[in-house]
Each structure stands twice: as structure tokens, then as C-alpha cells.
KEMARGU-228052 format. One line per 8 residues: number of its first residue (from 1); their letters; for each residue x, y, z of N, C-alpha, C. Coordinates in Angstrom, 1 decimal, padded with zeros to 4 digits, always signed. Layout:
N
NUM> A> X/Y/Z/X/Y/Z/X/Y/Z ~ ...;
This chain:
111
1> XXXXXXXX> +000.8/-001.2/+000.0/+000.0/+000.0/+000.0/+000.9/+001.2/+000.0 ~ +000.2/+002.2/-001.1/+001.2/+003.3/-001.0/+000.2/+004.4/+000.2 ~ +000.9/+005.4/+000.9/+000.6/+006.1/+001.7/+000.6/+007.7/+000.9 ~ -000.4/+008.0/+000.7/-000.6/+009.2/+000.0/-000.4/+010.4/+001.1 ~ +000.0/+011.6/+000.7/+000.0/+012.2/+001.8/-000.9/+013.3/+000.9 ~ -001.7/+013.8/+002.1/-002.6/+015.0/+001.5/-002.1/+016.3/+001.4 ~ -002.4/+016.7/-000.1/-001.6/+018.3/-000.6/-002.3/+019.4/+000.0 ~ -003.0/+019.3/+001.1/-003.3/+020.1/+002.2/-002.9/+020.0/+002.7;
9> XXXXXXXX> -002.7/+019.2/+003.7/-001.7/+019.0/+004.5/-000.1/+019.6/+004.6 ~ +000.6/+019.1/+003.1/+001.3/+019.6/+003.2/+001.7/+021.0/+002.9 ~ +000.5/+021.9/+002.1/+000.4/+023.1/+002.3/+000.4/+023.6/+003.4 ~ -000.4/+023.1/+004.5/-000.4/+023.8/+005.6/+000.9/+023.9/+006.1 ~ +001.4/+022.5/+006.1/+003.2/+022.6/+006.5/+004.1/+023.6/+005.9 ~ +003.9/+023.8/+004.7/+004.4/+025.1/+004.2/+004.2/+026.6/+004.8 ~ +003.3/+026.2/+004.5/+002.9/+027.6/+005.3/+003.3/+028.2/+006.5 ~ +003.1/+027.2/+007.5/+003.8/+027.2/+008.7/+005.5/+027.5/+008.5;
17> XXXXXXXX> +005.5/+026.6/+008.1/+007.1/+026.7/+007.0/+007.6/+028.4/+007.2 ~ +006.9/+029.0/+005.8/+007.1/+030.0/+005.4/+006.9/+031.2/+006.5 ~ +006.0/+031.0/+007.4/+006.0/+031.9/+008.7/+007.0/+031.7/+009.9 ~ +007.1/+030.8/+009.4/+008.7/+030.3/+010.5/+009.8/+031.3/+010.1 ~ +010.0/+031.3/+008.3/+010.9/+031.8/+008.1/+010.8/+033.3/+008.0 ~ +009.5/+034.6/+007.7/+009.3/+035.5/+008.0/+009.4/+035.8/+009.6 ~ +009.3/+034.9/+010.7/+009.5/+035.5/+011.8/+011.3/+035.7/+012.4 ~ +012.2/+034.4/+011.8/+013.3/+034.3/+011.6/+013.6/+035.5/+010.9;
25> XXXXXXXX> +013.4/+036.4/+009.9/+014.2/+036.8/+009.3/+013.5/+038.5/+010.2 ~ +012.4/+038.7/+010.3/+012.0/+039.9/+011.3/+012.4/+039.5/+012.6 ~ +013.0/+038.6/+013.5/+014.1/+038.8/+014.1/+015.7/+039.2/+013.8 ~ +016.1/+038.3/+012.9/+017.0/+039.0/+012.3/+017.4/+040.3/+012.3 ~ +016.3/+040.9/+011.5/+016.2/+042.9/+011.0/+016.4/+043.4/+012.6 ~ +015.7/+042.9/+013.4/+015.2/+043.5/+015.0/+017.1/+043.4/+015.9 ~ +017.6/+042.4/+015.4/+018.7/+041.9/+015.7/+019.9/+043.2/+014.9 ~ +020.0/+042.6/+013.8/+020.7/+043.9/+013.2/+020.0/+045.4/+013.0;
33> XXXXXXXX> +019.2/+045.7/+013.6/+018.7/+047.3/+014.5/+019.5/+047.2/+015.8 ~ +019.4/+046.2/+016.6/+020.3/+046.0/+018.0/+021.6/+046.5/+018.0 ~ +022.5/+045.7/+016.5/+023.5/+045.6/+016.7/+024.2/+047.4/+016.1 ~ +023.1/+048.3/+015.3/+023.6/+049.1/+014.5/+023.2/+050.6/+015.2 ~ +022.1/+050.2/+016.7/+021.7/+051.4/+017.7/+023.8/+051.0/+018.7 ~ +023.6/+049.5/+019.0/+024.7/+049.6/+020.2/+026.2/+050.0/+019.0 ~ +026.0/+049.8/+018.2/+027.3/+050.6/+017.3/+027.8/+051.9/+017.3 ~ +026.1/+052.4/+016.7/+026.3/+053.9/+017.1/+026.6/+054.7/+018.7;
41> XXXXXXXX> +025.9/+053.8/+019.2/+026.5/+054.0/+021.0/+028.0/+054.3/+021.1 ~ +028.2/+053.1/+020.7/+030.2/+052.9/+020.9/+030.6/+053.6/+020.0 ~ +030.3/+054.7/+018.8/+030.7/+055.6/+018.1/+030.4/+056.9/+018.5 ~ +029.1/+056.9/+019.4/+029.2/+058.4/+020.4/+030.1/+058.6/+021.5 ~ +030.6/+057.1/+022.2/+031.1/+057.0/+023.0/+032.6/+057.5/+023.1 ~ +033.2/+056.5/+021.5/+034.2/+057.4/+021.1/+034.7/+058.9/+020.8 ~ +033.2/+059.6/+020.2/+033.7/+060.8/+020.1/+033.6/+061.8/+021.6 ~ +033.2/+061.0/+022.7/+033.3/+061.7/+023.8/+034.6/+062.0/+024.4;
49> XXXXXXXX> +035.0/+060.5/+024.3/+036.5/+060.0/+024.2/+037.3/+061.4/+023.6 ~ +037.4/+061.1/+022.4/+038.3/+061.9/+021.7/+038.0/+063.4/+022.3 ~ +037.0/+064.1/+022.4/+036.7/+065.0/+023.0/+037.2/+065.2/+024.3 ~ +036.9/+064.6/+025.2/+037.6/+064.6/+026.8/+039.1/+064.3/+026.9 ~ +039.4/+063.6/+025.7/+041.4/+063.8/+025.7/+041.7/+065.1/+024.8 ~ +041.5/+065.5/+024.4/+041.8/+066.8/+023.5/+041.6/+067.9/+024.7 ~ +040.2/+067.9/+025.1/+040.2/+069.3/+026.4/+041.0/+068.7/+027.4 ~ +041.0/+067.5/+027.9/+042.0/+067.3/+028.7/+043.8/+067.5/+028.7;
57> XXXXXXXX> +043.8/+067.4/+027.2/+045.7/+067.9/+026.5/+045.6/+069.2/+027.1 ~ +044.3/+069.8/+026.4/+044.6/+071.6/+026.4/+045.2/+071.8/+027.9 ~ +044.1/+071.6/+028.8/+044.2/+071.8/+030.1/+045.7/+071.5/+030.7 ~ +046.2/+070.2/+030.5/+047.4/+070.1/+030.5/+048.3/+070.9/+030.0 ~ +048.5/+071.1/+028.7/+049.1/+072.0/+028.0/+049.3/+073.6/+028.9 ~ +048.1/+073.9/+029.3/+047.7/+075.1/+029.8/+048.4/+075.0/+031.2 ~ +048.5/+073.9/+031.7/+048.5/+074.1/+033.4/+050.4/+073.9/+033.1 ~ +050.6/+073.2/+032.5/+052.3/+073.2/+032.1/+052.9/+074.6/+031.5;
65> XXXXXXXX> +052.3/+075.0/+030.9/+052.4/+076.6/+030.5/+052.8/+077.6/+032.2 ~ +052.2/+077.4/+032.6/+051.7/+078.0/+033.9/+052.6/+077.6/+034.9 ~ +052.6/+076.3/+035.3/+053.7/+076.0/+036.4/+055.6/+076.5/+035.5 ~ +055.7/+076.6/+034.2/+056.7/+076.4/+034.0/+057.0/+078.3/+033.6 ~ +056.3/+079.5/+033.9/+056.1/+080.4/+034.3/+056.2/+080.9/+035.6 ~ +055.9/+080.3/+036.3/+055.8/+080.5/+038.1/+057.4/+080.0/+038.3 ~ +058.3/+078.5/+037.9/+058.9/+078.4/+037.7/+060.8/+079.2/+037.0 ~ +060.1/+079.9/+036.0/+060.6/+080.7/+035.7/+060.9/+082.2/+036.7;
73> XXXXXXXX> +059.6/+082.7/+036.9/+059.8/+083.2/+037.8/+060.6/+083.3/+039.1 ~ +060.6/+082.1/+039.6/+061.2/+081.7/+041.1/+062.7/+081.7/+040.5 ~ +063.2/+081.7/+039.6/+064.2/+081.3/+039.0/+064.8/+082.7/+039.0 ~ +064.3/+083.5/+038.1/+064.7/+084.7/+038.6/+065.1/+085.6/+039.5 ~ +063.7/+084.9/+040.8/+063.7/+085.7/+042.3/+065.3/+085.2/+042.7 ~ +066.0/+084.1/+042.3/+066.6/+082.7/+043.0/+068.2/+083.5/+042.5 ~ +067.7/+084.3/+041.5/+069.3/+084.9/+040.8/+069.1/+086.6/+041.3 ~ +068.1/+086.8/+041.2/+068.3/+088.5/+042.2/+068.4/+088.4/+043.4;
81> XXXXXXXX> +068.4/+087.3/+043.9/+069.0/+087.2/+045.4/+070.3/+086.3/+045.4 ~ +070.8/+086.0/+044.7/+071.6/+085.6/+044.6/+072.9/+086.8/+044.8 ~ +072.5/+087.5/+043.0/+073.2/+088.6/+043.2/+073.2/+089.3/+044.4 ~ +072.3/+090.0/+045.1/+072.4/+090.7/+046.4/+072.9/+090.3/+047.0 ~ +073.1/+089.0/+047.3/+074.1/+087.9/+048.6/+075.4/+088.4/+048.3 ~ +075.9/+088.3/+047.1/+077.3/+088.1/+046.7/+077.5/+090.1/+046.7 ~ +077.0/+090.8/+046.3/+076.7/+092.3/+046.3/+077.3/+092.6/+047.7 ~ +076.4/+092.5/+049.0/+076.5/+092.7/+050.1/+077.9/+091.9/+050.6;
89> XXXXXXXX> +078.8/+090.9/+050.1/+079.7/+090.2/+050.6/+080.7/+091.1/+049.9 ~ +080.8/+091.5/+048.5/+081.8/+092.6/+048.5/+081.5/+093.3/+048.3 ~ +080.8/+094.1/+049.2/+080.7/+095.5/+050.2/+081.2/+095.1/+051.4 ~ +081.1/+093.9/+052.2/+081.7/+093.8/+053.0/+083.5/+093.5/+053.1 ~ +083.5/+092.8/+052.4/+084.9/+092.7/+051.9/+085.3/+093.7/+051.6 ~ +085.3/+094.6/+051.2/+085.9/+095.8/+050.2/+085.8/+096.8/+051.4 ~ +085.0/+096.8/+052.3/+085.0/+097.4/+053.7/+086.1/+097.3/+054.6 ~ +086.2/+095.6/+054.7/+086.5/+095.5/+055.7/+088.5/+095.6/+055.4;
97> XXXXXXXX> +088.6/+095.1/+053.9/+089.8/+095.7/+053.4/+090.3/+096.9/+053.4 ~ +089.5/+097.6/+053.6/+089.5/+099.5/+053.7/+089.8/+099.7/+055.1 ~ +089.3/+098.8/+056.3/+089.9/+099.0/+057.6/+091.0/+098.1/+058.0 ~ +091.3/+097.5/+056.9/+092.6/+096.6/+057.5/+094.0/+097.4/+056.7 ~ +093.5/+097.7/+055.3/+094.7/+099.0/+055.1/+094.9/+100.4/+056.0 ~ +094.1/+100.9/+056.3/+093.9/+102.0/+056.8/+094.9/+101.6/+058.1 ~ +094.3/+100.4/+058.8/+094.7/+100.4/+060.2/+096.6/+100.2/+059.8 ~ +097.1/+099.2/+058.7/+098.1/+098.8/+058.6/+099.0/+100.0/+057.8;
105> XXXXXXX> +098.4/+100.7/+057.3/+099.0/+102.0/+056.4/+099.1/+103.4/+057.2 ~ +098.3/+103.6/+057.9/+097.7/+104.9/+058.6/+097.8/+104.1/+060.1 ~ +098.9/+104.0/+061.0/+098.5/+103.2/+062.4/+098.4/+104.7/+062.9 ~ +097.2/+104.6/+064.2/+097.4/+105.4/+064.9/+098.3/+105.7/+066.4 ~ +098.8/+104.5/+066.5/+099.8/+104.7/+067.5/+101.4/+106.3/+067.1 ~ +101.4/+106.0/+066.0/+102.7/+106.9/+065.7/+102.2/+108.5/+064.9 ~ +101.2/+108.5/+065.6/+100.9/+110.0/+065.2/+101.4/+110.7/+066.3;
């Protein structure tokens, strides 16, 4: 005996079939929408990125600017006082030479 199968039947299986594969493939779409919203995410995320290292360079750039000004500065105070140290040592020296000639050239005992 042959076993006929009924071409309803297996219409219906088609059918079913074919809505299998329409729901398969509108997941899919729903799937690659997923993947091309969290893409763009990680592409906003980068340009925040790039953005917060760039103002963060400047700021650096800016604050290095600054400390190496202040530095400069001190650098300067570090040599005008320098100079004055050594200024005031010959003044004193050149003083105190002026009373050691005086005393040794000019004694006052033999006046």
C-alpha cells in the first residue's frame, strides 16, 4: 500500500514553514537594528572619548604653561637674590679691606 499524503496537509506545513521563516528573518532585522543602535552608541562614546582627551591635552598643556612660568619666575627671584648675597659680601669685603689697610698704612699709635 502506497501512503498518499494529502496536498493540504502539506500546504499547511508550508505555510507554517514560510511563517517560520518570515518570523526568523523579522528577528534577524530587530537583531541587526540591536547591533547598529549599540554601534552607534560605541561611536558616540568614542567621540566623547576623543573630545575629553583633547580638552584634557589643552588643560594640561595650559597648566604646564603655567607651572613652568611660576617656575621661571622663582628662577629669577633665585638669581636677584643671589646677586644681592654676593653684592653685600663685596661690600663687605671691600670694607673690611679698607679698615685693614687704613689700620696697617695709617696706624694710629705713631701719630
Amino acid at each position: 500500500m502506497a501512503t498518499g499524503i494529502d496536498t493540504t496537509e502539506v500546504l499547511k506545513r508550508l505555510e507554517t514553514i514560510q511563517a517560520d521563516i518570515q518570523d526568523i528573518k523579522l528577528s534577524q532585522a530587530r537583531t541587526e537594528e540591536r547591533f547598529n543602535s549599540i554601534e552607534q552608541r560605541f561611536d558616540s562614546i568614542d567621540q566623547r572619548f576623543d573630545s575629553l582627551e583633547t580638552s584634557l591635552n589643552q588643560r594640561i598643556d595650559s597648566l604646564d604653561k603655567s607651572v613652568n612660568k611660576r617656575i621661571d619666575s622663582l628662577e629669577q627671584r633665585a638669581n636677584g637674590q643671589e646677586t644681592r648675597f654676593w653684592s653685600l659680601v663685596a661690600i663687605l669685603v671691600t670694607t673690611l679691606l679698607g679698615i685693614v689697610g687704613k689700620v696697617v698704612f695709617f696706624p694710629v699709635d705713631k701719630l
